[in-house]
C-alpha positions, -999 to 999 in steps of 0.1 A, spaced: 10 202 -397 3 163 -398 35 157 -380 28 184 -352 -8 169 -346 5 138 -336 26 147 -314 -2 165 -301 -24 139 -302 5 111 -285 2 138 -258 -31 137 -250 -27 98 -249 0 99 -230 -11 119 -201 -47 100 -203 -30 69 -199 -7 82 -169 -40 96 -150 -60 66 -153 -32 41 -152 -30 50 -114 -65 49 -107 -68 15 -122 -35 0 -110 -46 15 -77 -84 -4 -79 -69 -40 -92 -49 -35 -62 -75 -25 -37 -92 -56 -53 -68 -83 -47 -63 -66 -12 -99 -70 -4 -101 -106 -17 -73 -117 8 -89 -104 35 -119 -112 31 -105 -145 20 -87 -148 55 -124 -142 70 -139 -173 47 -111 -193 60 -111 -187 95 -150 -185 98 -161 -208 69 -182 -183 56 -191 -163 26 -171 -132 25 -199 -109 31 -220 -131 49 -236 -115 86 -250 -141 112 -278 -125 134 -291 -142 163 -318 -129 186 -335 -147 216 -377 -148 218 -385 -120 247 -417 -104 262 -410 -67 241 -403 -96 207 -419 -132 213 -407 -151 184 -432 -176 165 -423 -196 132 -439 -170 114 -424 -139 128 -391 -156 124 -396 -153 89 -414 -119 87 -381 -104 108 -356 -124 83 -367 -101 60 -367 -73 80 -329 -83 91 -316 -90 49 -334 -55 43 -316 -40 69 -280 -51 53 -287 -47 20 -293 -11 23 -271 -3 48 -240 -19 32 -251 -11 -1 -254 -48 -15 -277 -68 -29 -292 -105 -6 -275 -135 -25 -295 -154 -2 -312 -158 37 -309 -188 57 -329 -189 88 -334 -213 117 -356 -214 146 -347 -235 176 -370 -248 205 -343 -248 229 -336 -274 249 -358 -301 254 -355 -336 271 -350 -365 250 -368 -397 268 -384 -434 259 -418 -441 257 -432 -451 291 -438 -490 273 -405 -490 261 -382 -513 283 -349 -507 266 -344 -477 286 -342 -467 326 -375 -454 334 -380 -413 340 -342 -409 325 -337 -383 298 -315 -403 272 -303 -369 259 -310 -330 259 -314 -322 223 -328 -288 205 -356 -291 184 -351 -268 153 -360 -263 116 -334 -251 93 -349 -234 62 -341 -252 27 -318 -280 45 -333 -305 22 -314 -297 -5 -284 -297 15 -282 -333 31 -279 -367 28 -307 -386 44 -311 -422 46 -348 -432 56 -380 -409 47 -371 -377 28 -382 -343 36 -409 -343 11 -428 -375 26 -464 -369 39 -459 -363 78 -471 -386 107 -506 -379 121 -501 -389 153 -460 -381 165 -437 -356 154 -412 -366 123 -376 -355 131 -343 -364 115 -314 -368 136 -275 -363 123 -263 -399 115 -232 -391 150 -261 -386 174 -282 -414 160 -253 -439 160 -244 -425 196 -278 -434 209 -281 -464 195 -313 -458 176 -335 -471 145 -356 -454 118 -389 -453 127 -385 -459 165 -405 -435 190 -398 -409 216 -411 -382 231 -398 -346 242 -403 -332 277 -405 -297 274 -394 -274 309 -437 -280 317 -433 -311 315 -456 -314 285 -449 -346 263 -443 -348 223 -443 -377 210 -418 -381 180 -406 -405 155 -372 -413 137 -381 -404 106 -341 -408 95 -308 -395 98 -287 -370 80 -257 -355 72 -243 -330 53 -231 -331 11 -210 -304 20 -202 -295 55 -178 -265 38 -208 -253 17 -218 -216 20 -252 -226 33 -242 -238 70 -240 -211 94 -210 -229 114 -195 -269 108 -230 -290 108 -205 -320 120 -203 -300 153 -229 -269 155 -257 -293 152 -251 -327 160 -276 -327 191 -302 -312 169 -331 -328 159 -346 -314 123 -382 -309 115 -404 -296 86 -415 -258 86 -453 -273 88 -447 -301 114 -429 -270 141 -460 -246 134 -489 -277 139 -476 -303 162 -445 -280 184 -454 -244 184 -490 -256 204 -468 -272 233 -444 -246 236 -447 -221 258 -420 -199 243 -428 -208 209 -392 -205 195 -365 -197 222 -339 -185 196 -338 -176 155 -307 -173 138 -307 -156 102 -276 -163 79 -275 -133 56 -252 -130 26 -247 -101 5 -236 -106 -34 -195 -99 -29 -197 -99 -66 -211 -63 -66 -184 -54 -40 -162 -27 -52 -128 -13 -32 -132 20 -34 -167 12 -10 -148 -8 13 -151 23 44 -186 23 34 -193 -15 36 -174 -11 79 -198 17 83 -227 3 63 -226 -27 87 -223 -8 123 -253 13 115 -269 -22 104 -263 -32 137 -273 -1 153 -309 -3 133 -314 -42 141 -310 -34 178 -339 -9 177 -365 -38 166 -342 -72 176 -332 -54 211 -312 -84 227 -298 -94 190 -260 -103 177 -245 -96 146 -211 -114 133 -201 -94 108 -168 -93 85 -164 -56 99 -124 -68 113 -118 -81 78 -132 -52 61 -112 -33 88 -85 -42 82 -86 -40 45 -96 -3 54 -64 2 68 -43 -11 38 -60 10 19 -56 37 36 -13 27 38 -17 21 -1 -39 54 -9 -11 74 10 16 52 -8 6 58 -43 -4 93 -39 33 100 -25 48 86 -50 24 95 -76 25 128 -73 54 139 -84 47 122 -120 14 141 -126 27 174 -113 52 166 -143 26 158 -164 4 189 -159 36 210 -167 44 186 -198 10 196 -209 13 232 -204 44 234 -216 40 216 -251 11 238 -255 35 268 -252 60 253 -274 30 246 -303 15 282 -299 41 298 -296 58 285 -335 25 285 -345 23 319 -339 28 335 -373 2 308 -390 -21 331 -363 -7 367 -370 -18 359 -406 -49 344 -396 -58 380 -372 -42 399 -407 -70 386 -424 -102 394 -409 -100 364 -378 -112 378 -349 -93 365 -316 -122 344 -304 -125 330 -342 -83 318 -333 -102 307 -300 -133 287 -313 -107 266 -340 -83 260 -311 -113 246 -290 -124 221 -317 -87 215 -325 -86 203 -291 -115 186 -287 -109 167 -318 -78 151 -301 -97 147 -264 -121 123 -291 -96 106 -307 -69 104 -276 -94 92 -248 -100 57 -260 -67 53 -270 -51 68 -236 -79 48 -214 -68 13 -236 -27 21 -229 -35 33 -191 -50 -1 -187 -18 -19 -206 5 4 -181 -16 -7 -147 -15 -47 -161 23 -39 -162 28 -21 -132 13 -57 -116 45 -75 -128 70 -51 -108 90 -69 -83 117 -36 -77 122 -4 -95 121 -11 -134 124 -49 -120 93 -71 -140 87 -108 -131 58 -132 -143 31 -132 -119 -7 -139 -116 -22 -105 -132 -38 -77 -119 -79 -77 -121 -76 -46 -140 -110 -36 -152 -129 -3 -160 -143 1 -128 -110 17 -118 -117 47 -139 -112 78 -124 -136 105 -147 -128 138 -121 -93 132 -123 -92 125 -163 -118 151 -169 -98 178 -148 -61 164 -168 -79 173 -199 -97 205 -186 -64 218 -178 -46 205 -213 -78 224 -228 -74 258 -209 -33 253 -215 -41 253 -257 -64 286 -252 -47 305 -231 -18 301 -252 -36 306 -279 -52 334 -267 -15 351 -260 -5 348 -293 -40 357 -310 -33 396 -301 -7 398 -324 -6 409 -359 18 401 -388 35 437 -382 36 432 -349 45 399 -348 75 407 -370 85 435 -351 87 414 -322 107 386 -339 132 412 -352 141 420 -310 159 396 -289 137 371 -276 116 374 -242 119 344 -219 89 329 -202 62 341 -182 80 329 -149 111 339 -164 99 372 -164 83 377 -130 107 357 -111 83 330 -101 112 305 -92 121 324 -65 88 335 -49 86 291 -56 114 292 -32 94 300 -1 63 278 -5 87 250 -13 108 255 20 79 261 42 64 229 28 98 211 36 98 225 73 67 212 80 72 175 64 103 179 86 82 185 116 57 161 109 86 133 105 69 117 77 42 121 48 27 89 67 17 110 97 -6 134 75 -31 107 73 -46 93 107 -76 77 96 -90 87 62 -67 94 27 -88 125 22 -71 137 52 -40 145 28 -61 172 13 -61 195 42 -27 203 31 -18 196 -2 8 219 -1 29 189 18 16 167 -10 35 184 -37 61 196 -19 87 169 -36 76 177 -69 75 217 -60 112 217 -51 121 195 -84 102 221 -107 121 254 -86 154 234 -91 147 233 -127 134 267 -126 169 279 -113 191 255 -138 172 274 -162 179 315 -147 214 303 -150 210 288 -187 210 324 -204 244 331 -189 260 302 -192 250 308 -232 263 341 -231 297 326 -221 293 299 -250 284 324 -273 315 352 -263 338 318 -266 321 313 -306 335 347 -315 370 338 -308 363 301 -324 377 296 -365 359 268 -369 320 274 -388 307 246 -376 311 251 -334 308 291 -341 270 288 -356 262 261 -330 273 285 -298 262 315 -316 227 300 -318 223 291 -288 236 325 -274 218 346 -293 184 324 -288 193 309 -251 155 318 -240 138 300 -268 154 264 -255 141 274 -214 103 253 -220 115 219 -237 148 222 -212 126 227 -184 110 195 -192 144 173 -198 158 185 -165 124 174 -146 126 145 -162 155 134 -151 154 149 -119 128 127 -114 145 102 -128 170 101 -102 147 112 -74 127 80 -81 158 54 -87 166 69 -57 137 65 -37 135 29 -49 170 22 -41 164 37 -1 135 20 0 148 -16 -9 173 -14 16 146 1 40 125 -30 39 157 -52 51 170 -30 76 130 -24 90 130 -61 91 163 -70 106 157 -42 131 124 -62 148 140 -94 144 174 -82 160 196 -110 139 189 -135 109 172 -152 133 158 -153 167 132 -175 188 131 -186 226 138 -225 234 109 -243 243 108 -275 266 75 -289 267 77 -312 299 90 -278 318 57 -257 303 30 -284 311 45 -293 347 23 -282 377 48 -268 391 78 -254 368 113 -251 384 123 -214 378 150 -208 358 162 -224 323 191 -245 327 181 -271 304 190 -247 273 217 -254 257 247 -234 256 249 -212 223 280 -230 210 258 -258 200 237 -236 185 262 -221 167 270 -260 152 234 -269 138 233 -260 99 239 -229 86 246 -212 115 280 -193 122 273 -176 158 245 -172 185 244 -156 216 216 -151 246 193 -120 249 170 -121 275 133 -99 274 123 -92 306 98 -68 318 113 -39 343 93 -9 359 124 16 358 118 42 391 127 75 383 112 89 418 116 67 444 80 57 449 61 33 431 35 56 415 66 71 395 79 40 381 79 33 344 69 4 324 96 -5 302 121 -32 290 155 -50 303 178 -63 273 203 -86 289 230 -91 265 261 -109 266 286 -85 254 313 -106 232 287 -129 220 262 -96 212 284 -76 186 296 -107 166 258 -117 158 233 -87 161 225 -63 131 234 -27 137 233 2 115 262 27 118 236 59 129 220 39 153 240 52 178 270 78 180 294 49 183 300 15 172 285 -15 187 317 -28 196 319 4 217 286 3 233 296 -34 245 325 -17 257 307 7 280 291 -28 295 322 -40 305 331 -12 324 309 -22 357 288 -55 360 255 -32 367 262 -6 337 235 -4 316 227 18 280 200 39 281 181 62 250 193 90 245 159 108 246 149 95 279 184 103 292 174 139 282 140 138 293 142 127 326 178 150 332 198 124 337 235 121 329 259 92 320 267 77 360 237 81 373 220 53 386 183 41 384 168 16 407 152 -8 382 130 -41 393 135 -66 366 109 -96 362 133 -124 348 108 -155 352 76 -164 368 82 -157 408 122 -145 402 127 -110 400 157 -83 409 155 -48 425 194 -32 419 204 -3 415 221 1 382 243 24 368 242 45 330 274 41 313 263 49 277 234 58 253 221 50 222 196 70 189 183 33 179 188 -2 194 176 -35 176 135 -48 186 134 -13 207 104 13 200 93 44 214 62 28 229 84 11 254 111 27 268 143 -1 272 175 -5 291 203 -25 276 227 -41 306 248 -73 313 233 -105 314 254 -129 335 248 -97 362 215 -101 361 218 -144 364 244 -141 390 214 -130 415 199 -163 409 229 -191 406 207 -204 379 199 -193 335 169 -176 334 146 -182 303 163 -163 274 156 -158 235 183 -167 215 197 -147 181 216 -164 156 237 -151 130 234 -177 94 258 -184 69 253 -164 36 225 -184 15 216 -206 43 184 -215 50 163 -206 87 138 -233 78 165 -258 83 182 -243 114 145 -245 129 144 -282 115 176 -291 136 163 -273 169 151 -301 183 182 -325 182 196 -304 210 162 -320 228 143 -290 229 122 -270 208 119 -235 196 86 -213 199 81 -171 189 102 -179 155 114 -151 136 134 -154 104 146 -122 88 152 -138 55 114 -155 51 98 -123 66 118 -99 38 104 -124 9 67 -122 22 74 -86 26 85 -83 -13 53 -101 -21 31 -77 -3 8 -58 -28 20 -28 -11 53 -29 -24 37 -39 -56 20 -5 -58 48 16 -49 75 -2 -74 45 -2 -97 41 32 -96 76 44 -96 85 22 -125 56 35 -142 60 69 -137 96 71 -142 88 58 -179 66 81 -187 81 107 -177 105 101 -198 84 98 -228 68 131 -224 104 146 -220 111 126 -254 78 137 -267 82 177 -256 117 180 -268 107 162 -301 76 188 -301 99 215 -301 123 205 -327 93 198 -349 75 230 -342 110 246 -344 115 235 -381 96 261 -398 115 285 -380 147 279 -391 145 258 -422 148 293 -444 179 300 -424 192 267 -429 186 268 -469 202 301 -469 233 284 -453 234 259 -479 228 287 -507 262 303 -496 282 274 -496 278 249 -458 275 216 -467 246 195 -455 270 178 -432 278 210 -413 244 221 -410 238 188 -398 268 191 -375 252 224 -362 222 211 -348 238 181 -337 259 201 -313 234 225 -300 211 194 -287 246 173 -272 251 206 -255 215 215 -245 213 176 -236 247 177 -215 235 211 -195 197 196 -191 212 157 -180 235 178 -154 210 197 -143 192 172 -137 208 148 -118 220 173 -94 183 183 -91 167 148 -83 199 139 -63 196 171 -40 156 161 -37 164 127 -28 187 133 -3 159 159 14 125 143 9 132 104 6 137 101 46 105 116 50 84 85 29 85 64 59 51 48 54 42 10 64 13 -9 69 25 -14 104 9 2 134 30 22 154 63 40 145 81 23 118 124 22 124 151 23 117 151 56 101 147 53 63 187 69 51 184 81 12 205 62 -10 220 76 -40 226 51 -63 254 65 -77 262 31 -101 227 37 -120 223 74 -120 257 82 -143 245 55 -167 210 64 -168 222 104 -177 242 91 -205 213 68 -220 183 91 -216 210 118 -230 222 99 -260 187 84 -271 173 119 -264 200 136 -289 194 105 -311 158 113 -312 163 144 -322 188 137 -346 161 117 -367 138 140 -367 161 174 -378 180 152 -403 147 141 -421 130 177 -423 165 191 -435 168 166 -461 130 171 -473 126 203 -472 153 228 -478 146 237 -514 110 244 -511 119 265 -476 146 287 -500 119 288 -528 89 300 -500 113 325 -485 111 334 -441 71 339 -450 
């Protein structure tokens, strides 16, 4: 069975590609992750990535010399390297004097006499020779005999005013002279290189440089702390650096420090431990992200394999009963069946390892769900390779082809005839009503995602932490695979009807096509099973991107409150010694509403309020005051129909009732027992010395209001009411509402023709773009994308499995047919309308399936990057305009598919099927 093995071995492929697809679209990601923080660190530091700087003053318990310097330099590298896990790229070190008096000879008459010209720091900087520019005598030069050769950096030696070769000497805190002489000046070939611990232009312009040799003969004898400070300059190769270490290299460097400390007692390390941090963290977000969404594909893909094994055993069954028949003993069926299998696991590795890395250099182009754009690519490479999670994919593909093997190996030719003269059994789980006892893990998984609020909250600090319960992991995929489960109880009957309707039918054609799939309803429940999942997932996941899409925007439009907002800015009234309180020099927002793009603004003042809820000020809660005005408010701020249980335009409403009214949160109103007219006695901070203490009263509540959290409870009242205690504008942000298409860059341009200026910026617009850009959303488009094709190839691949295995079967019965007189046509016609039918059922099964398990579980993928609770709530969009389509195309190329392969057996070989006879 050439034809069968392939489609055998473009399974194994398949589902090794899936597997390590993720794990290496999941590395390159973690990768490019890493480099931009780590990145971020070089820029703001000016450092090597994984560079550390250790410093350590000389003390009684560790009195540093120029030699111990170097002896703990080693000691210190050591210490990182096998801590972090990294090899040295290289140790800087430098040993200063600390400070020492710069003065002129006593014969020198250029200068005041006794008067230190300058405090400088004697200090030698290992290997800075080949790092500088020096004009006068190089490093290399034979030293003076009688003074001390130092090199000064060409700023200080301009600012002093001095020569090469002139003399000085150094008064150390004893007094004790050193004579020294300009031996040049210096400056840095590269004040960016890797080799400087900080800017040499600034760190060490009052340093004066001397030779290793020179500090140990001529300084370290006058000294009485021999050197005051050493600074080593570690940096680890970031070229071994691999993501999935990057915890390791945040814990690697705290114990580093924690060891250091035991022999360097008073040191400090500056480590990239924030960066690495914080890399950490989007990890973490992305781990939790890709598992999520990954999930549900591999679940499919452990069932595709199971399945197609079923479907191959299971026609391949009477090749077996022969086999037994003959003298085969059933662990002789079992031994060819292993090497069958490991013969494709040879074969199919490579191949699946070479298209999983073609799928995770793919998933780098996503921009949306089955969206590509050109883009820099992915650093996909083989360290991404995941060998537990391939080895366990093809340990269960292995144990699915011998345990099906090993169910049909017990069965002899009589038997096996016996059993294909009854009416067919269906499944294992068909049998023992597994989809029901499904039912209760799958709700009990759903009521606890529920009560969790998100799959986001199952990890608090480590991804492993989604193992506790992987029940909650799976629980999407679970409820898909039940649904399926219970399309497919309900298949049998809904045969039975098509098959009573074929007895009353006159036509040949329609009556053979119901009666077969009456008769033989449970033979179709495994390659159905896997064309309703499919497209369940299908939808589930063009769902999930669709929610998600429109998640980002309303997440981001929720902080920002409008298009755009920012608070007006006048310098002269910031720097003045002493600011006038209030803001009457803003502009009123009609001329903000005038400046480009702009159609409306309106004035939202942030205050800070301690809200007293028991009329003593230890019971007073921190929280915020929202001063809107009301008109202005509705016509410019975003809103979202379940924010609250009425409109906007209501809420304002409510305002306008009584000047003090203010909105509270529904929660808080229920917490604290409060009902709508109650008042709360709330002291408002407005500006720097102006504040209000009023009763106020509740007139309405809100579920959600724009730039409000839980962390801070918030109370939404009347602005003019609060400025009408004052005769004066208090400072206020302003929100705008833009144009379609315009641009927030050029509102923010025109700012300051109203002779003012804008500071706290925030433009809904730009943030969504750099939000899109995120590697983050990368990963989850990626993946979904991804998945959602394959998914639909092993759907393809088991139905086409089937039909192939299936062929056998009934090619006798369809040369039998042609014997008595159906033309090719009709027999053609036959099959055609069994798979539109089995394709209709299995596409509306399907979508009703994913649709139902979007609408449950896509709410509850609430997971950002961001720190604290992440809102609006995420609402599940069914995207009604792309599901209907997408049934039709995956059920016409699927019935096309089919058709190609049943046309071309029937057409090759019916005669020899007629002449071989059922056997």
């Amino acid at each position: 069975h050439m034809g069968l093995s392939l489609l055998s071995l473009f399974g194994v492929v398949l589902a090794v590609a899936l597997v390590s697809s993720a794990a290496f679209f999941s590395n390159a990601v973690d990768t490019v992750i890493m480099r931009q923080e780590l990145a971020e660190y070089s820029r703001i530091t000016g450092r090597p990535p994984f560079s550390s700087r250790v410093y350590a003053p000389s003390s009684r318990t560790v009195p540093l010399t120029i030699e111990r310097v170097e002896t703990l330099g080693g000691n210190v590298s050591d210490t990182l390297a096998n801590e972090v896990g990294l090899p040295v790229r290289s140790l800087g070190l430098m040993a200063d004097s600390g400070v020492l008096e710069l003065h002129a000879l006593p014969e020198d008459t250029r200068y005041e006499s006794g008067r230190a010209l300058d405090n400088v720091n004697v200090i030698y900087l290992k290997e800075i020779a080949d790092h500088v520019a020096v004009e006068g005598q190089s490093f290399a030069d034979t030293p003076s005999a009688d003074a001390l050769d130092v090199w000064l950096h060409h700023l200080l030696a301009a600012d002093l005013g001095v020569q090469v070769g002139e003399r000085f000497q150094l008064l150390t805190n004893q007094d004790v002279p050193i004579p020294i002489r300009i031996a040049g000046f210096w400056e840095p070939t590269d004040a960016d290189e890797s080799f400087w611990f900080n800017d040499p232009n600034g760190a060490l312009v009052d340093k004066l440089v001397v030779r290793r040799d020179d500090y140990v003969a001529q300084l370290e004898p006058r000294l009485e702390v021999k050197v005051r400070a050493a600074t080593w300059y570690v940096v680890l190769d970031e070229s071994k650096a691999t993501p999935a270490r990057g915890r390791d290299y945040v814990d690697g460097f705290e114990r580093a420090k924690v060891v250091i400390g035991r022999y360097l007692p008073d040191s400090q390390l500056t480590t990239p431990t924030v960066s690495l941090g914080k890399f950490v963290g989007r990890q973490t977000v992305l781990t939790t992200l890709l598992l999520g969404f990954n999930v549900p594909a591999l679940g499919f893909l452990l069932y595709f394999l199971v399945v197609t094994s079923a479907v191959v055993a299971y026609w391949q069954r009477r090749e077996t009963a022969i086999m037994i028949s003959r003298g085969m003993t059933r662990w002789g069926v079992l031994s060819y069946t292993l090497v069958e299998g490991l013969v494709l696991f040879v074969v199919g590795l490579p191949l699946g390892l070479g298209l999983g890395m073609v799928l995770a250099r793919l998933m780098g182009y996503t921009s949306s769900f089955l969206e590509f754009e050109p883009r820099l690519a992915l650093p996909v490479s083989v360290n991404g390779i995941n060998i537990p999670l391939i080895a366990i994919t093809l340990g269960i593909l292995l144990v699915a082809k011998l345990w099906t093997a090993a169910a049909t190996s017990g069965e002899t030719v009589l038997t096996q005839q016996r059993e294909h003269a009854r009416p067919p059994r269906g499944p294992f789980w068909y049998r023992a009503y597994l989809d029901f006892l499904l039912l209760i893990p799958a709700y009990y998984g759903y009521q606890q995602l529920m009560q969790r609020g998100s799959l986001g909250a199952l990890v608090q600090d480590r991804p492993e932490e989604l193992y506790q319960d992987p029940l909650l992991i799976v629980v999407p995929a679970l409820f898909v695979v039940v649904m399926a489960f219970l399309a497919m109880r309900l298949f049998p009957w809904v045969m039975r009807f098509l098959d009573w309707l074929a007895h009353r039918m006159p036509w040949l054609t329609p009556h053979l096509a119901l009666r077969q799939l009456g008769r033989y309803s449970q033979n179709y429940i495994n390659p159905m099973l896997l064309v309703i999942v499919s497209l369940a997932l299908g939808v589930y996941t063009l769902s999930m991107a669709a929610s998600l899409d429109r998640w980002l925007v309303d997440r981001i439009y929720y902080s920002v409150g409008a298009d755009l907002a920012f608070t007006p800015y006048l310098e002269s009234e910031a720097t003045a010694e002493t600011p006038a309180v209030g803001a009457d020099w803003v502009p009123p927002t009609t001329e903000f509403a005038e400046l480009p793009g702009a159609v409306a603004a309106t004035r939202v003042g942030d205050y800070r309020a301690e809200i007293d809820l028991t009329g003593n000020a230890s019971g007073r809660i921190r929280g915020r005051f929202l001063g809107v005005d009301r008109v202005a408010f509705s016509q410019v701020a975003w809103f979202r129909g379940d924010l609250a249980r009425e409109s906007l335009g209501g809420l304002m409403n409510r305002l306008a009732v009584v000047d003090n009214g203010i909105l509270v949160a529904q929660e808080f109103l229920t917490e604290n027992q409060l009902n709508i007219g109650d008042q709360l006695f709330i002291h408002v901070i407005t500006d720097f010395g102006a504040s209000v203490n009023e009763n106020f009263t509740i007139v309405g509540t809100y579920e959600y209001f724009p730039t409000v959290y839980p962390d801070q409870p918030a109370v939404v009242g009347n602005l003019e009411y609060l400025f009408s205690f004052f005769g004066v504008t208090m400072p206020h942000r302003i929100w705008v509402d833009l144009a379609p298409g315009a641009d927030g860059k050029a509102f923010f341009a025109a700012v300051p023709s109203l002779g003012i200026d804008s500071r706290d910026r925030a433009d809904a617009a730009a943030t969504i773009v750099e939000e899109q850009a995120k590697m983050e959303r990368v990963g989850v488009f990626g993946t979904l994308s991804v998945g959602f094709i394959a998914g639909t190839f092993m759907a393809a691949l088991g139905l086409l499995t089937y039909s192939y295995a299936s062929m056998n079967e009934r090619m006798y019965l369809f040369s039998v047919m042609r014997s008595i007189g159906l033309n090719r046509n009709q027999v053609v016609g036959q099959v055609a309308l069994e798979y539109t039918i089995l394709t209709a059922y299995g596409a509306t099964a399907g979508v009703i399936a994913g649709s139902t398990a979007a609408t449950m579980f896509v709410p509850l993928f609430r997971i950002t990057g961001d720190l604290g609770t992440a809102l609006p709530p995420l609402l599940p969009i069914l995207a009604r305009a792309e599901i209907f389509p997408m049934a039709i195309l995956f059920a016409a190329v699927m019935i096309v598919l089919e058709m190609i392969v049943i046309t071309s057996a029937l057409f090759q070989k019916l005669f020899s099927a007629l002449r071989l006879g059922h056997q």
